[in-house]
N, C-alpha and C positions, 0 to 999 in steps of 0.2 A: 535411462530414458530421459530426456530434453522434452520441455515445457515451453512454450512461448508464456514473456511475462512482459505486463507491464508495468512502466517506471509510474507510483504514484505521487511520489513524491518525499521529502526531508522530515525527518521528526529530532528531537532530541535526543531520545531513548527506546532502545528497542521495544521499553513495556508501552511508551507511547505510540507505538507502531501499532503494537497488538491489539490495544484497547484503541485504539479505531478501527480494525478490520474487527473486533469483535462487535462496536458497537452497529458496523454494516453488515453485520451478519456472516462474515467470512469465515471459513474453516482454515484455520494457521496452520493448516498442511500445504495451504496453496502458498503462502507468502513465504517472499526471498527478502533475508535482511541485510545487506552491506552495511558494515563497519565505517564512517565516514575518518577515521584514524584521530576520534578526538570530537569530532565538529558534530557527532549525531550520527545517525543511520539513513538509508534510504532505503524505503520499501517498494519493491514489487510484487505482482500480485498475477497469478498464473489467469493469461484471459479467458479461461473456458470457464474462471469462478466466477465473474465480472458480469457474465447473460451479455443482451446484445438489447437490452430496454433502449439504453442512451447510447448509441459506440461512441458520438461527439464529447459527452462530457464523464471520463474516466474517472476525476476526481472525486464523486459522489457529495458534490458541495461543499467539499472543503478546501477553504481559500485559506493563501499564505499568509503568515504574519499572524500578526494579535486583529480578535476581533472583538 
């Protein structure tokens, strides 16, 4: 069975992936993690876990880079 996901974006490390979808409350059954071959992972995130509060802003305020 196929899931629509969405791309949320680059982390360093897979655990860094998880522990943001944990800290958003995500169940890590719904999260897809690509292997960036070195450079990090990138997480998506199956949209029926996502709700439809904000559809505009998918990132859940988390911005690129150092803050």
């Amino acid at each position: 069975m196929s899931f629509d996901h969405t791309e949320i974006g680059d982390f360093a490390s897979e655990r860094d992936a998880q522990d943001w979808a944990e800290r958003n409350n995500l169940d890590l059954r719904n999260l897809h993690i690509r292997n960036r071959g070195g450079r990090g992972v990138t997480l998506s995130v199956r949209r029926s876990a996502l709700g439809d509060t904000r559809p505009d802003d998918l990132s859940f305020g988390r911005r690129p880079g150092f803050c």
